[in-house]
C-alpha positions in Angstrom: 12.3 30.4 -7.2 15.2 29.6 -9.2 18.9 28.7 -9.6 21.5 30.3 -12.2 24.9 32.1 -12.7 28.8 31.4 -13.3 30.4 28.6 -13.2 29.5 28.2 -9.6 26.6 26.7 -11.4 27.9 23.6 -10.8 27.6 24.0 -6.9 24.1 24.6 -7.1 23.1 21.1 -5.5 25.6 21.8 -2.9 24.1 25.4 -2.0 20.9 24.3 -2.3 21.4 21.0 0.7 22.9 24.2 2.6 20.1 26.3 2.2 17.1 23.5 2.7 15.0 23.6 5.6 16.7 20.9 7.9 16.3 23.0 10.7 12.6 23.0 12.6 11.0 26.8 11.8 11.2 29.1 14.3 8.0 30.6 15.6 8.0 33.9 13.7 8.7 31.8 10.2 5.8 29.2 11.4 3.5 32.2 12.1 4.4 33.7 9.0 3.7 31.0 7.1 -0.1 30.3 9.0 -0.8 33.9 8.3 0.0 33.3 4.6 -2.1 30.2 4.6 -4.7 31.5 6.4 -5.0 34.7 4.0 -4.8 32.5 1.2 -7.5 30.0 2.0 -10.1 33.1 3.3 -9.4 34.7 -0.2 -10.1 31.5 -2.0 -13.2 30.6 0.3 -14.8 34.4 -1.3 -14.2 33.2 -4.7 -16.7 31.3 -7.1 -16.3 27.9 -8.7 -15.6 29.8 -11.8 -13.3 32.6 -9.9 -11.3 29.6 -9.0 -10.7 28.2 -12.1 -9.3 31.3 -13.3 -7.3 31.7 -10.2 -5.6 28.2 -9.7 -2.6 26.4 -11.2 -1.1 23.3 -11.0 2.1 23.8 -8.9 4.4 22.8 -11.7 2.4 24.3 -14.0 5.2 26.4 -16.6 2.3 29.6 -15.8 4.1 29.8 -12.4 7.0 31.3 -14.4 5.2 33.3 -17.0 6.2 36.7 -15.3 6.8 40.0 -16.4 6.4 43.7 -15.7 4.5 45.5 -18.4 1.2 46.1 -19.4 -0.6 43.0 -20.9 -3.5 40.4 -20.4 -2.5 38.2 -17.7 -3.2 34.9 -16.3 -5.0 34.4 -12.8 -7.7 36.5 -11.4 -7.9 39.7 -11.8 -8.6 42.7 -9.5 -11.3 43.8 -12.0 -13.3 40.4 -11.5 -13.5 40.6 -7.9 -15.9 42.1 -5.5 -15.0 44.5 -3.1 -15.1 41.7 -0.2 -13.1 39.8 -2.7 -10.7 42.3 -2.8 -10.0 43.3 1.0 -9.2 39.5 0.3 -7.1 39.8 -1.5 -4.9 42.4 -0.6 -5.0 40.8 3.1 -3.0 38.0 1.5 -0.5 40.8 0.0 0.3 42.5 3.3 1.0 38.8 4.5 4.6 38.9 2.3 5.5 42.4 2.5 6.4 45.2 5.3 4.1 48.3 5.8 7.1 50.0 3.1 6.6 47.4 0.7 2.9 47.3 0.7 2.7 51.0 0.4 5.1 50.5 -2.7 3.0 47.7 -3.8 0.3 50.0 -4.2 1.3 53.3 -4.9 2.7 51.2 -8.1 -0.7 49.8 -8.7 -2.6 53.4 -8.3 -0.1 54.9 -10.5 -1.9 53.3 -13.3 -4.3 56.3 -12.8 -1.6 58.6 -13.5 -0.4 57.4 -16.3 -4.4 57.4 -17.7 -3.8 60.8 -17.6 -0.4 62.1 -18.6 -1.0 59.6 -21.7 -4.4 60.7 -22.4 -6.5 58.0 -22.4 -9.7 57.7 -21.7 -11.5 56.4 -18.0 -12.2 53.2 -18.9 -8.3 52.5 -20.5 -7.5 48.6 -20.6 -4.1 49.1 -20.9 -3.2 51.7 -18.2 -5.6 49.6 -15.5 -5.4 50.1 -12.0 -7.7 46.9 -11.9 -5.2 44.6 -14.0 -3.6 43.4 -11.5 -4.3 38.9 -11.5 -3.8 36.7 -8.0 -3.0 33.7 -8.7 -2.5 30.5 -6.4 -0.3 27.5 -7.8 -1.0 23.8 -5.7 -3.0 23.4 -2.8 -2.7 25.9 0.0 -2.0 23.7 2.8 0.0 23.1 5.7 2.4 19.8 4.3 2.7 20.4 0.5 4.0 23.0 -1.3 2.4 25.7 -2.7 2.8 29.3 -4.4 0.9 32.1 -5.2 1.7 35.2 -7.0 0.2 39.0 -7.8 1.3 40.3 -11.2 0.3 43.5 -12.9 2.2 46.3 -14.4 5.8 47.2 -12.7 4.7 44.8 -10.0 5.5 41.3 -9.6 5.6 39.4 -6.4 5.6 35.7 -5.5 6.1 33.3 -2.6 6.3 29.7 -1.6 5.5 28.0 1.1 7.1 24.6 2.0 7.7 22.2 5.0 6.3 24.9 7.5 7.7 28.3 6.4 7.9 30.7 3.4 11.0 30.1 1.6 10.8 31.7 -1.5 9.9 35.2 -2.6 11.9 36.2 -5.6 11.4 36.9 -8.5 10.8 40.3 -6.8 10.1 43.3 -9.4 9.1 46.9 -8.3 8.8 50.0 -11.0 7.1 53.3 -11.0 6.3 55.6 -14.1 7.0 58.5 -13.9 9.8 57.6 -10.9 9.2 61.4 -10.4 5.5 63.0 -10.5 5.6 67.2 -10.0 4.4 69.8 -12.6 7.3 71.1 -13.8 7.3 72.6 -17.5 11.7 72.4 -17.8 11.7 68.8 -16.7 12.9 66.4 -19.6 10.6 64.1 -19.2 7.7 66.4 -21.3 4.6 64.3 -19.8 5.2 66.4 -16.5 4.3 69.5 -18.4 0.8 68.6 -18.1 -0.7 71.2 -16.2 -3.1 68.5 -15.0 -0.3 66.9 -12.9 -0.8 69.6 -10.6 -4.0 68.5 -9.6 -3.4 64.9 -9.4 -3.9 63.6 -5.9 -0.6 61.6 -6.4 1.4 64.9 -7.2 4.8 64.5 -5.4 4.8 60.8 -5.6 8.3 59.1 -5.3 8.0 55.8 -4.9 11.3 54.6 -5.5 13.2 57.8 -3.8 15.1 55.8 -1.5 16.5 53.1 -4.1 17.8 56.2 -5.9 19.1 58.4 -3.3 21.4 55.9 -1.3 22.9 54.6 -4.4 24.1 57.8 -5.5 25.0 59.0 -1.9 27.0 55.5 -1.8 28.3 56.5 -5.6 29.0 59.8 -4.4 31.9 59.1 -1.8 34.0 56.7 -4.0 37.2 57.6 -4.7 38.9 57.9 -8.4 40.3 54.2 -7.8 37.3 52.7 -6.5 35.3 54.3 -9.0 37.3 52.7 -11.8 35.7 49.3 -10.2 32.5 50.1 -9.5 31.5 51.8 -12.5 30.9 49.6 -15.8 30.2 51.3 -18.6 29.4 55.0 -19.5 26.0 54.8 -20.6 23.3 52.9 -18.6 21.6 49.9 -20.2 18.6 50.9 -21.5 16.5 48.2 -19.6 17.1 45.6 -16.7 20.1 43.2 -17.8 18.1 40.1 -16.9 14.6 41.4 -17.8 12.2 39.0 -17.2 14.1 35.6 -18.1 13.5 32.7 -16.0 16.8 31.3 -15.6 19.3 34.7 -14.7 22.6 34.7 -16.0 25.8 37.5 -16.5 28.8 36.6 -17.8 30.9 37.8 -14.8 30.8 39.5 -11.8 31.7 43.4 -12.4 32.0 46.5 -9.8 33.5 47.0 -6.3 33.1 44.7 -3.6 32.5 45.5 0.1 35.6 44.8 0.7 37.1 47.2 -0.6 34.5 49.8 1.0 35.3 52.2 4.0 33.6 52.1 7.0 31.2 54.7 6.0 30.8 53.3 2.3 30.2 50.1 3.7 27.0 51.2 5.6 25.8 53.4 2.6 25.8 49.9 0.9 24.3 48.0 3.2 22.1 50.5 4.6 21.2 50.5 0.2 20.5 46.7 0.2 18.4 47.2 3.1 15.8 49.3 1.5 15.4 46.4 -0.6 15.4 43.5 1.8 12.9 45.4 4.0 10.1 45.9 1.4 9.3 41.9 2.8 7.9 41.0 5.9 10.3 41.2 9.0 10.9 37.2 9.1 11.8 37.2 5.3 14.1 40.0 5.1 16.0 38.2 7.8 15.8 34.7 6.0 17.3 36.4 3.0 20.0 38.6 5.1 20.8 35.2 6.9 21.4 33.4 3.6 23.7 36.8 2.4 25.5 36.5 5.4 26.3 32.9 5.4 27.4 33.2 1.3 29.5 36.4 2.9 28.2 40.0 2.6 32.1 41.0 1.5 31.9 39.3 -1.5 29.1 41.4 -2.4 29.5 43.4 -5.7 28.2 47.2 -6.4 28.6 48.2 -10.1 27.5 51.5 -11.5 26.6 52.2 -15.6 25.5 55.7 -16.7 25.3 59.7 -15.3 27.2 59.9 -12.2 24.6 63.1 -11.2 20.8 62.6 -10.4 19.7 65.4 -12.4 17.0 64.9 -15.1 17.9 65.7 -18.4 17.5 64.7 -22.5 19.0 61.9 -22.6 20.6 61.1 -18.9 19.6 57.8 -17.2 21.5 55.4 -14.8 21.4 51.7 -13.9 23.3 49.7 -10.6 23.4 46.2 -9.5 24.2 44.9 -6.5 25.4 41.2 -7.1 27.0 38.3 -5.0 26.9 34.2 -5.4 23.1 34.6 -4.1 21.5 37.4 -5.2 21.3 39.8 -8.0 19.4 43.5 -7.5 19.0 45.3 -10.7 18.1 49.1 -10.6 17.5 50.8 -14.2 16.5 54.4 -14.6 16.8 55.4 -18.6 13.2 55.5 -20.3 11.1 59.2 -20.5 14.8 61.0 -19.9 15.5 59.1 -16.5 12.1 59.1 -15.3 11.0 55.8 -15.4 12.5 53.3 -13.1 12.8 49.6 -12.7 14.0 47.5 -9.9 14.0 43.7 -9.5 15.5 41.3 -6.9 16.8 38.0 -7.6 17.7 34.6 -5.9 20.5 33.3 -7.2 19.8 29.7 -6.2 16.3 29.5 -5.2 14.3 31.8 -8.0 10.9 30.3 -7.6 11.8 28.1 -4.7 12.8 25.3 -7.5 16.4 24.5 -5.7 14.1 23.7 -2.5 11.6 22.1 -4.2 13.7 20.1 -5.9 15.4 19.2 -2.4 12.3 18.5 -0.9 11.2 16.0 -3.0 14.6 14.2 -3.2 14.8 14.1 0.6 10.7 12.8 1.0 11.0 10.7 -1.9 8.3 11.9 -3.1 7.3 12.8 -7.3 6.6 15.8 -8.1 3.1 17.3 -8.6 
């Protein structure tokens, strides 16, 4: 996926030869990345010639970067032009990337879409609050010696992942969201929408999807002393949106917040018990590619900043937003629209966004020109 940051910028090359696959792949990563293949190729096998059109891209074609997380036409196939067959497909190659918690994120996000048909009042058929808008697209030629990449993308859910000399070694950008964060009738919650008397009857009622993003971090926030919390927390008010937002190449001017290092023993497993929750929203063999890769970089080094309320509860015009950032990874967490009730999280690789550092590796090493 793809590299940026600091003036360690410069050392990109030099992560990125440390990082390449040099070593053979284990047997979980190979199995992994069969799965993946195999998903892949079934799904494509159920589509027509003119399915596949729509669903297939160059590997180096600039679409493969054209991400984001709000509602809009998008590129690739959608849900809505597949049969139901098509589908199962379809989602089979999902559950191939992600852990049974991160495909139940995955969609509970994409269902939510129902919800907000309602609490905006919209009508059944609504293009723009569409469960069904939700595109699959597959970038190369799934196989096992090239590269390749495919991607789902669809309102507060974007996932991607590449596959490359035997194993999956990309999967970031990685963005989750969920509108309302908080679904309950309750006529004295700021956010107005869950007045609606119809949210009681919604079969979602009681949805949380991102509970656990929000409750560690302010557990974690919550036993930091007056020192520490002079370093951790950045500014007053929360940013109003992600910091990086949807930009290709991630960059912050500096690192900000309080490292590990300077954690207690029982801070330190709130935080890494936080960016857990996180790395386990991938399949078990990811999560430990991208720990492995954390741990190697050093997990002390690791960052936690804070902006915003220092309290979880709801109100006109609270919200809250924390990062956890080191040399290879960025997580964003942002909680401000509909009075703190409207979350956005995204996870970043620092040097291989889009598995371009390992592409670019790979094709230096094999001497061979890019597709």
């Amino acid at each position: 996926m793809k590299p940026f940051l600091f003036c360690w910028l410069l050392a990109v090359p030099a992560l990125a030869q440390q990082t390449a696959p040099a070593q053979k792949p284990t047997a979980a990563q190979q199995r992994l990345k069969d799965e993946m293949l195999d998903a892949v190729t079934t799904f494509m096998g159920t589509l027509t010639a003119d399915q596949q059109k729509l669903a297939s891209y160059p590997l180096n074609d600039e679409e493969r970067f054209n991400w984001h997380y709000v509602p809009r036409e998008r590129k690739g196939l959608p849900l809505k032009q597949m049969t139901p067959d098509q589908r199962r497909a379809a989602m089979a190659m999902l559950k191939t990337g992600l852990s049974d918690q991160g495909y139940e994120k995955a969609t509970a996000i994409i269902d939510m879409e129902n919800v907000l048909r309602v609490i905006d009042n919209r009508p059944p058929n609504d293009t723009y609050r569409d469960p069904e808008n939700y595109a699959f697209t597959i970038f190369g030629e799934p196989s096992d010696k090239n590269p390749w990449s495919w991607r789902i993308e669809g309102h507060h859910l974007s996932l991607q992942f590449l596959s490359l000399t035997g194993q999956v070694l990309a999967q970031t950008p990685t963005f989750f969201g969920s509108n309302p964060g908080i679904l309950k009738y309750d006529t004295h919650m700021a956010d107005k929408r869950m007045a609606d008397p119809r949210v009681a009857e919604l079969p979602q009622k009681g949805r949380e999807i991102l509970k656990k993003e929000t409750e560690q971090a302010f557990a974690l926030l919550k036993t930091l002393d007056a020192d520490q919390r002079k370093k951790a927390v950045i500014a007053a008010v929360a940013y109003p949106e992600i910091v990086t937002s949807n930009k290709r190449k991630v960059s912050l001017e500096k690192m900000d917040g309080l490292m590990l290092s300077e954690m207690k023993a029982d801070q330190r497993k709130l935080f890494l018990d936080l960016l857990q929750i996180y790395m386990t929203n991938y399949r078990i063999t990811l999560a430990k590619q991208q720990m492995n890769k954390l741990e190697k970089a050093g997990l002390d080094s690791l960052r936690f900043a804070w902006a915003g309320d220092l309290t979880p509860e709801l109100g006109e015009g609270k919200g809250w937003y924390y990062r956890i950032h080191g040399s290879t990874i960025l997580i964003e967490y942002d909680n401000t629209q509909t009075n703190a009730n409207h979350i956005h999280t995204v996870v970043r690789d620092l040097t291989n966004d889009f598995g371009e550092d390992l592409l670019q590796e790979h094709y230096k090493r094999s001497h061979v020109t890019k597709p």
